[in-house]
N, C-alpha and C positions, 0 to 999 in steps of 0.2 A: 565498582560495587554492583552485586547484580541484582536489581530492581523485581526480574521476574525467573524463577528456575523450576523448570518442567523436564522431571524425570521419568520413564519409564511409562508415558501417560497411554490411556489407551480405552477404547470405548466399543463394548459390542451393543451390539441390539438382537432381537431375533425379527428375521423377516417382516412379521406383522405388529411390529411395534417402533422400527425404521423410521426414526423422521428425517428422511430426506425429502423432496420436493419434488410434483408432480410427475411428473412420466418417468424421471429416476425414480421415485418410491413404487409407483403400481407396479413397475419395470419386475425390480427388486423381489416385491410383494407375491409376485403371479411367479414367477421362474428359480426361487431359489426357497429351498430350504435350509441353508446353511445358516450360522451366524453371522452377519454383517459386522465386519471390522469396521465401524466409520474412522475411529483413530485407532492406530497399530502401534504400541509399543513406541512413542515419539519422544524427542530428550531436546532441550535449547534452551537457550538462555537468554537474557532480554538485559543490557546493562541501563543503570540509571542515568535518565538524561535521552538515551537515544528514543527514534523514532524506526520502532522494528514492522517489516513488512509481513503479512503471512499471505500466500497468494496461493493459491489455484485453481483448478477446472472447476463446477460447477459440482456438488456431491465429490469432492475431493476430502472433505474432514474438517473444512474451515472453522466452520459457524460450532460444529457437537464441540469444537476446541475449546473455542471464548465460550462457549456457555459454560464451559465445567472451569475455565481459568477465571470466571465469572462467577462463581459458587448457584448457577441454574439450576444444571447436569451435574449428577456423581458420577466420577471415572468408575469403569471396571476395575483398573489399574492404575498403578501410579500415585505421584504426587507433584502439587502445586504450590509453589511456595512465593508470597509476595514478599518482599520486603523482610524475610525470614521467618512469614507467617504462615503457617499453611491454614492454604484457604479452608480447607471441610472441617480442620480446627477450631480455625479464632472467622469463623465466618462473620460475623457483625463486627469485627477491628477490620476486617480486610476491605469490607465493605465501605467504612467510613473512611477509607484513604482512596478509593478509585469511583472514577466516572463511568458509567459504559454506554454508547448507543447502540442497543444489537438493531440490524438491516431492516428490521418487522413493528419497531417502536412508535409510538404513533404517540403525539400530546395528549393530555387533557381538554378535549374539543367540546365542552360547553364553561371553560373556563379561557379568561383573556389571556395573554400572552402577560401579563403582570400575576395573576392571581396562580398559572403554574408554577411560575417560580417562587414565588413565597410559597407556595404547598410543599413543592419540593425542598426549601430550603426548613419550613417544618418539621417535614420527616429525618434530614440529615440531623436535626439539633442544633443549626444557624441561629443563631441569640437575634433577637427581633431588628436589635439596630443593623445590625452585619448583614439579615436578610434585605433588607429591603437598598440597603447599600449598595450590596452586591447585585442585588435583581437591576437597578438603575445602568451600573457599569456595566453589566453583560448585554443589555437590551441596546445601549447605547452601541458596544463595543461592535454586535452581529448586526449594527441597521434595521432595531427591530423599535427604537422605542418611541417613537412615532404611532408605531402600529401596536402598544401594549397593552389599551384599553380596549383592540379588540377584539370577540372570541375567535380562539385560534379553529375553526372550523372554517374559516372566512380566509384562513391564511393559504398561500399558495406550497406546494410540494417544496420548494427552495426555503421558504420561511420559516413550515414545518423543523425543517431539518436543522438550520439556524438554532429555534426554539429547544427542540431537543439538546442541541449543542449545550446549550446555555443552560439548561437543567440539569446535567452531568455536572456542568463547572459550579455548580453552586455550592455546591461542600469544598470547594479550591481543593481539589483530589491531588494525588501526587501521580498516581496513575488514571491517562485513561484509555479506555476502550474501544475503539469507533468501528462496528462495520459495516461497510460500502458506504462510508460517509458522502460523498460526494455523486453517488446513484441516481442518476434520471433527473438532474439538477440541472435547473442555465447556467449561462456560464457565468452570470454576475455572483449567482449564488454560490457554486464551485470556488469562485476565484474566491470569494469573502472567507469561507472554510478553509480553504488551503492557507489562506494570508494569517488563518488566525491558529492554524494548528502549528505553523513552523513558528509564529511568534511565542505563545502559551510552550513550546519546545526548547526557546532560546530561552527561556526564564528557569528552565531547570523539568519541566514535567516530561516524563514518561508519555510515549505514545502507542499503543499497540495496534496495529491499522489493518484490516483486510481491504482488499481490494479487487475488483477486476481493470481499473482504468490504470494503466502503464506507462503514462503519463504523470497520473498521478503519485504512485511507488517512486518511478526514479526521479521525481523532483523532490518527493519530501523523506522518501526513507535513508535511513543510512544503512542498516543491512535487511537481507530480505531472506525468508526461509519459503519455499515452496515445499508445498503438499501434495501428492496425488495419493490416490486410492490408500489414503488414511496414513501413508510414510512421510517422513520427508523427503526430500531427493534430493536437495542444494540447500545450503544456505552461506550466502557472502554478501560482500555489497554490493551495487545494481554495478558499478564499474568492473567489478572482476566475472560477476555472472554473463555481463556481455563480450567482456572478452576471451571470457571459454570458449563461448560457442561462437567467437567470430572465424567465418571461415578465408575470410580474403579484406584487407585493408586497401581501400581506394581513394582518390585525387582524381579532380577536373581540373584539367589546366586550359582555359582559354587565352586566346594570344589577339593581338591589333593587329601584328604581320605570319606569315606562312612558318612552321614549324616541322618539320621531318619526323615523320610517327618511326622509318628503321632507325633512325639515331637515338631517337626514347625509346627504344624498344630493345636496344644493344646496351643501356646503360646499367651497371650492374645491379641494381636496388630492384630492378624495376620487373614483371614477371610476363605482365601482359598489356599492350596498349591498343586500345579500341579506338575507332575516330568518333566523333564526333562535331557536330554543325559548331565551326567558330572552335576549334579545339581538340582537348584527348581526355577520354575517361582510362586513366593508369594505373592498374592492379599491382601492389607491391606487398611486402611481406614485412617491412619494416619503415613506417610509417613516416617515423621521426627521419631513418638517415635517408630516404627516398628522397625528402623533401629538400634537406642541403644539394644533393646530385643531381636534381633538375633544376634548382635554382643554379647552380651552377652552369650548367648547359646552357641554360638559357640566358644566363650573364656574356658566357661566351661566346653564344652566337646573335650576339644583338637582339634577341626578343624581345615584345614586350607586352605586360602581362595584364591583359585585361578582368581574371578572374580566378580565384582559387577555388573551391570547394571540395574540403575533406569527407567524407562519407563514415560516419560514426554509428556503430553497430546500435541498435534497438533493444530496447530492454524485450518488446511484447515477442522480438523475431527469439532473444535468448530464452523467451519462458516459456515458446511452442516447442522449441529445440530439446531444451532440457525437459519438459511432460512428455514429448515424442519421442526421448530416447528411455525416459523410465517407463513408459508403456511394452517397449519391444525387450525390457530385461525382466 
């Protein structure tokens, strides 16, 4: 079932009305008269349950997205549809099933980290007992509720974010929103977010995540749609986007005794073998049956094998690849 369907969506601006960000907007602002496509005619789809990635360059069309998938922004074009709701329709049903943290969100900083969340759960229409319930478990849940009596101005850029977290979740959305959730965070703070968005994932919720950390995309998404200059230009899951754009599959084979780089080098799987200190870095083409054929070789000639390591292509190397190749078309 599909959770989130965006057809035909699309966002102009004119020049001096642009909200992109700093040196891209004056950029923009000073040099063009045209209209600014921030989204172009976009179409995906988001199924129930997953964790969907949107990613790209910085003024690529991220943020103008989720704010109109967000009922913010009104598309030029298009339509949005949650749950088979569209959003510019049933705005206030759509509202009351999703969470969103957009990247600019900031708490309520002369209220404690207790008294947001009852406000928040307030405004959703959380019945008093379920508020304050719920305020309890989530403060608990994010390592906050220690720190809930105090005002969140006091709180640090990690905790912040935490706090936000937990003000989304307080209406128990079925979808939510996050962007650059894990932005300019330690890493206790990152890890506690990441642990809590694949957990609140495995219970059944929708996640719709922008990101620039690549890290963070291929540990928690299942599929990812990149953006540039307001298109999309891929979208699949972080395993098959990197293996588009892998251009060569490699193995380190370190040995205890002396191994012969022309005998790995004449072996048929194999393309190219490099030396290396204690070993061989080995360029091959297919991964899996390289790996039986020098195990082999090296059963037969007495080796023995002090070290493997496979070399697994990068998501962040796959998403300069694929933005580098949609810049030159």
């Amino acid at each position: 079932m599909e959770a989130i369907v965006v057809k035909n969506l699309s966002k102009f601006f004119s020049p001096s009305k642009y909200g992109g960000k700093g040196k891209e907007r004056k950029r923009v602002q000073q040099n063009s008269r045209k209209i600014i496509r921030a989204v172009d005619d976009i179409s995906f789809e988001v199924e129930k349950g997953e964790i969907f990635g949107f990613l790209g360059p910085n003024g690529a069309g991220k943020t103008t997205t989720i704010r109109m998938m967000t009922g913010v922004l009104k598309p030029t074009n298009g339509k949005i549809s949650i749950f088979k709701q569209d959003v510019w329709k049933n705005t206030i049903a759509v509202k009351q099933i999703t969470g969103n943290v957009p990247e600019e969100a900031n708490v309520y900083l002369d209220l404690t980290g207790w008294q947001n969340l009852i406000f928040i759960g307030e405004i959703y229409g959380v019945d008093k007992k379920n508020r304050v319930a719920r305020a309890e478990m989530l403060l608990k849940k994010f390592e906050l509720f220690d720190k809930r009596n105090l005002k969140s101005m006091k709180y640090s850029k990690g905790m912040k974010q935490r706090l936000l977290l937990c003000m989304a979740l307080m209406s128990n959305p079925e979808i939510l929103f996050l962007d650059e959730p894990t932005s300019g965070l330690d890493v206790q703070s990152a890890r506690i977010i990441k642990k809590l968005i694949k957990e609140y994932n495995e219970k059944g919720m929708t996640i719709f995540l922008t990101t620039h950390d690549m890290e963070v995309a291929n540990e928690l998404c299942h599929r990812i749609a990149i953006i540039n200059h307001g298109k999309i230009i891929s979208l699949d899951t972080p395993e098959n986007l990197k293996d588009l754009t892998q251009e060569y599959q490699a193995i380190d084979f370190y040995f205890i005794n002396r191994a012969s780089k022309s005998e790995i080098q004449n072996l048929r799987t194999v393309k190219e073998v490099q030396e290396v200190k204690g070993g061989f870095h080995i360029i091959v083409e297919d991964i899996h049956n390289a790996i039986f054929e020098i195990i082999e070789y090296i059963k037969s000639n007495n080796l023995i094998i002090k070290q493997i390591n496979t070399h697994e292509p990068k998501l962040e190397e796959a998403f300069l690849k694929i933005v580098e190749r949609g810049d030159k078309n």
